[in-house]
N, C-alpha and C positions, 0 to 999 in steps of 0.2 A: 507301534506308534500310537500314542493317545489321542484322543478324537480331538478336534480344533476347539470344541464346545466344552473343553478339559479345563477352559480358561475363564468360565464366566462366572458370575459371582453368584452366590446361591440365591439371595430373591429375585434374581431376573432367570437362574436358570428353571426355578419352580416355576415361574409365570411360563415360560416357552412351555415345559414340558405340560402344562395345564392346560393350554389353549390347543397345544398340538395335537390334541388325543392320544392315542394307542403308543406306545414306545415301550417293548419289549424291555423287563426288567434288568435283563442282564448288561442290555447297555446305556440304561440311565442310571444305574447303581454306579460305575464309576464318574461320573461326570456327575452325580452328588457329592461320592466322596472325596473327589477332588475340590470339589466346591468348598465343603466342610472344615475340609482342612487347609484352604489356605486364607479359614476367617479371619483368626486373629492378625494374620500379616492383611490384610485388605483395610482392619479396621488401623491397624498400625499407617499405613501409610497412608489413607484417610485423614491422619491427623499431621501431615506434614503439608497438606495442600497449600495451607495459610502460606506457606516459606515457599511457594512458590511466582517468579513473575508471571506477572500479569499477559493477556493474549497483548494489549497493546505496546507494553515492554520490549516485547522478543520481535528481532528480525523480521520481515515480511516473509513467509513462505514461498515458497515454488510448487508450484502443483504440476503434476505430469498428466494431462488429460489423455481420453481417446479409450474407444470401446475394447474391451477386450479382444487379443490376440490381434491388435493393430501393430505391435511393436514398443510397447512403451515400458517394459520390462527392461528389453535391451538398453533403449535410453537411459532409465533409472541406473541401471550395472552399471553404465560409464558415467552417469554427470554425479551419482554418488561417491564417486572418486576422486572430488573436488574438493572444495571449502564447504561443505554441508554437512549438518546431522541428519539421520532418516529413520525408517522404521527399522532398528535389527529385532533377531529372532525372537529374541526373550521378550522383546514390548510387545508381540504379535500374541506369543503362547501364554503371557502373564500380562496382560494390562493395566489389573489392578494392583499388581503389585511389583513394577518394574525397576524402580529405585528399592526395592527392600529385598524381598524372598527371593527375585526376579533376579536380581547381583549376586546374593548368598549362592546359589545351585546354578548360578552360570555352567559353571564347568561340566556339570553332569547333564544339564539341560543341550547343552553343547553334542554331547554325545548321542543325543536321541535324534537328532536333526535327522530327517532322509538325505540320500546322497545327492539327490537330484528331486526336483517337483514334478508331482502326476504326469500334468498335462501336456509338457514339453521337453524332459529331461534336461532340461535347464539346472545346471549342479547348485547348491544350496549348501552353503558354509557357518559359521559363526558369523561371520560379517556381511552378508548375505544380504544388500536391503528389501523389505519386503512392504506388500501394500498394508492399509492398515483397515482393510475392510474385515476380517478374521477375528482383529483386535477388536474393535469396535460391536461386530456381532458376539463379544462377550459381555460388552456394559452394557449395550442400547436392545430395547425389542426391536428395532427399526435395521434391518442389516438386510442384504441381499443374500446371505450365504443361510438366511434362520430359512429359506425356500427351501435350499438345498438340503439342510442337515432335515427339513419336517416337509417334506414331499407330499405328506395330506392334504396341505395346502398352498402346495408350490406356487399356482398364479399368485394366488392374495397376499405371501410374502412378498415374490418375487417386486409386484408392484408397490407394498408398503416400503420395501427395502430398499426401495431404485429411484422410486418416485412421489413419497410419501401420499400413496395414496389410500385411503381409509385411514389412514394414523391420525390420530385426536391432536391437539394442542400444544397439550402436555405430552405425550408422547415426542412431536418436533422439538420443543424447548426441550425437554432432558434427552435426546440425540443431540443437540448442538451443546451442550453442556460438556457431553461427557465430550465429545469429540476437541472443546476447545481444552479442556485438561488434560486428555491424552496428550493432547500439543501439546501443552505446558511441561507435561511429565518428561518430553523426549527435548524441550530448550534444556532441561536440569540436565537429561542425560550426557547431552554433548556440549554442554557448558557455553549454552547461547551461539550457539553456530546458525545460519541458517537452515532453517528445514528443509529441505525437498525431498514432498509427497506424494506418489501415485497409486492411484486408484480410479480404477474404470466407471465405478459407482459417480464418481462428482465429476465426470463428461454430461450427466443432469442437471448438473448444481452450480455452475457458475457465480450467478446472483449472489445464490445462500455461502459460498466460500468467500468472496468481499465483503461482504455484507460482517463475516464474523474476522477475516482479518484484511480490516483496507491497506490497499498498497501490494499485496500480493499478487504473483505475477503466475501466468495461467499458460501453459504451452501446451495444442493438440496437436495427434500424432495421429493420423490417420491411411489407410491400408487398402487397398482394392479391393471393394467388399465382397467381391466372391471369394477370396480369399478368406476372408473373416467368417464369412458368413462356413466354411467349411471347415477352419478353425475351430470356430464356436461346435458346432458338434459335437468336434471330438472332447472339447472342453466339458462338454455336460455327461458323457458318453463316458469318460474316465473319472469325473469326480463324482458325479453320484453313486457307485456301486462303494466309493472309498467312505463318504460320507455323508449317504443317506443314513439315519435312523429309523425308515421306516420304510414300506413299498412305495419302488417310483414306476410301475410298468403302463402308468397312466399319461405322464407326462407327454406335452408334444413339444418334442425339442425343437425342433425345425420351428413350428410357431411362434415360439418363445425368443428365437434367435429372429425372425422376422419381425416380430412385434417391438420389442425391447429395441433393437437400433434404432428402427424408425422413428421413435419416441428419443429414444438419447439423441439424437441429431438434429429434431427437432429443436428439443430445449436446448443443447449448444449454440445452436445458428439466431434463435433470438435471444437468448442471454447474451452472445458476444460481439452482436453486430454492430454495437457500437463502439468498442475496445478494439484497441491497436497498440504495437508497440511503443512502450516499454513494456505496456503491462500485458499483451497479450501476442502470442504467434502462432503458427501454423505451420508442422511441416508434413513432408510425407515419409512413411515409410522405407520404401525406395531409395530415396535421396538421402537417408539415412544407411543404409545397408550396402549402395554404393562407395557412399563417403562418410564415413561414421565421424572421424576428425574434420573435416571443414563442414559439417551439417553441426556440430556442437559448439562449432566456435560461432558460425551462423546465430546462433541461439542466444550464445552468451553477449557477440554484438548485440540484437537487436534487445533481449532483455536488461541489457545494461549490467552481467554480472562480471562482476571483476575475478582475479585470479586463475584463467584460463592457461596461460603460460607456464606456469607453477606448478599447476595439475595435468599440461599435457603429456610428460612423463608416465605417468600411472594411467592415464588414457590408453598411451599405447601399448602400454604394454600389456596392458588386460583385453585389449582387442588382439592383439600377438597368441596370447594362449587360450583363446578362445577360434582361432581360424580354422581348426577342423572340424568344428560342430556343425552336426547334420541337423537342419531344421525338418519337422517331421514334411510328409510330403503326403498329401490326397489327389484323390481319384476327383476331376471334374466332369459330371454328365451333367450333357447337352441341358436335360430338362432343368438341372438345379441354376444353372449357368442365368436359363431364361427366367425362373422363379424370381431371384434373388434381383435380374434386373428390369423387371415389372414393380414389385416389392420397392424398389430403393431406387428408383431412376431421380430424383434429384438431386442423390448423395453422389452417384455416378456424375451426374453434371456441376454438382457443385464444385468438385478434385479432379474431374477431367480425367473419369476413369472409362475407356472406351467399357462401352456392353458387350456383353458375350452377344453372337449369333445366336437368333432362333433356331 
């Protein structure tokens, strides 16, 4: 399976591999040559931007908020079964060239897909929608995943990725660039449908996602953070041995997973506190997982989206052959229990998640 960084375009992959330091030649040489060759389609499709609508043109998006391993995966599987366009495989692993090269080698690209994703055995198909945070750490220096894949300096990506912090200017303006023409690239794809986009990364970014498209409507999903927080974990635990490029035996995951929500929930809670439905909601996980069809219709009331009836069909029937999937299952000690709710007791009170016992 090619590395995720298989997909970025060759001066932003010299700059990473420049700043990153040390990277073993054996596995920056493919993730060059992939670079290299798929210049001439990057500049080819470079030159179709002009012919593309405008961010104000296209529908208002949907964003699927909420920290990683809240559940907002699950949500995206079924509400992308709707009246929406989203991120598939090919716009993730080719960005810059999803309308061109990206269409030509569908088929073959098809066949490389894993059967199922690292972290959760969650099955992964062609049609499979996926976040667009992978896509995007292939245009932008600015991505959460450029920590992962350059573990040298995991905190100082992880925080320029998450939270632009130390990132220059220019650096923010060409991430909001590329990111509004990825949009634009995936309105062409699905022929002006509405978007809906998630990614755990813009549970920070509220503000910055209206601000680039007004009128967009924003839903967080959120999980009983001892739950997450042991989630997370294993989420770091399984993806860096896959896709680190470098030594991570430094890393403190447990810090990273306490520091990083505290901070994501922060910036949610004063980004959104003024936002209410239509444009904005709340549900929990739970109430999802209980009742996966009256929690989506919930949604699509209070969002205001049409064609719920239409789409409950393919709703259910994709929660029908998904009902014997085991969600993976961890060990809770007592001390992690108390950690996690010292760390985060206002996110606990905020969702009305009882604390674990001391």
């Amino acid at each position: 399976m090619p590395h995720p960084l298989s997909g970025a375009s060759l001066p932003l992959l010299r700059r990473m591999l420049r700043e990153a330091g040390d990277v073993p030649l054996a596995k920056k040489a493919p993730l060059l040559g992939a670079a290299a060759g798929r210049a001439p389609f990057s500049a080819l499709e470079k030159g179709m931007e002009g012919r593309l609508r405008s961010a104000s043109e296209m529908k208002p998006p949907v964003f699927l908020l909420g920290h990683w391993r809240s559940g907002t995966t699950h949500l995206y599987n079924i509400m992308s079964l709707g009246e929406f366009g989203y991120v598939p495989p090919v716009a993730t692993g080719m960005p810059g060239e999803m309308l061109t090269l990206g269409k030509w080698l569908k088929p073959f690209l098809d066949k490389q897909l894993p059967d199922s994703r690292y972290i959760d055995n969650i099955p992964v198909t062609p049609t499979s929608p996926q976040e667009d945070e992978i896509a995007l750490a292939n245009l932008s220096p600015l991505s959460f995943y450029h920590g992962i894949y350059f573990p040298s300096r995991f905190d100082e990506w992880v925080d320029r990725g998450l939270f632009f912090e130390g990132a220059s200017e220019e650096d923010i303006a060409g991430w909001e660039e590329a990111f509004v023409l990825f949009m634009r690239k995936l309105d062409r794809l699905f022929e002006g449908k509405q978007l809906l986009i998630k990614n755990p990364v813009y549970t920070a970014r509220p503000a910055q996602l209206l601000k680039l498209f007004p009128g967009a409507k924003l839903v967080h999903l959120h999980r009983n953070p001892v739950d997450v927080f042991l989630s997370m974990k294993n989420f770091y635990e399984k993806l860096l041995p896959v896709m680190a490029l470098q030594p991570y035996d430094h890393v403190d995951i447990e810090g990273t997973v306490l520091r990083v929500y505290d901070e994501m929930m922060r910036r949610l809670t004063e980004e959104t506190k003024e936002l209410k439905a239509p444009q904005f909601t709340e549900i929990a996980y739970a109430d999802l997982n209980a009742n996966p069809i009256g929690t989506v219709l919930r949604l699509y009331d209070e969002l205001e989206l049409g064609g719920f009836e239409e789409a409950r069909p393919r709703f259910e029937a994709y929660l029908g052959s998904i009902e014997g999937y085991q969600k993976n299952r961890f060990e809770k000690p007592k001390t992690v229990g108390t950690k996690v709710a010292e760390a985060w007791a206002p996110w606990f009170e905020r969702w009305g998640y009882e604390k674990p016992a001391g």
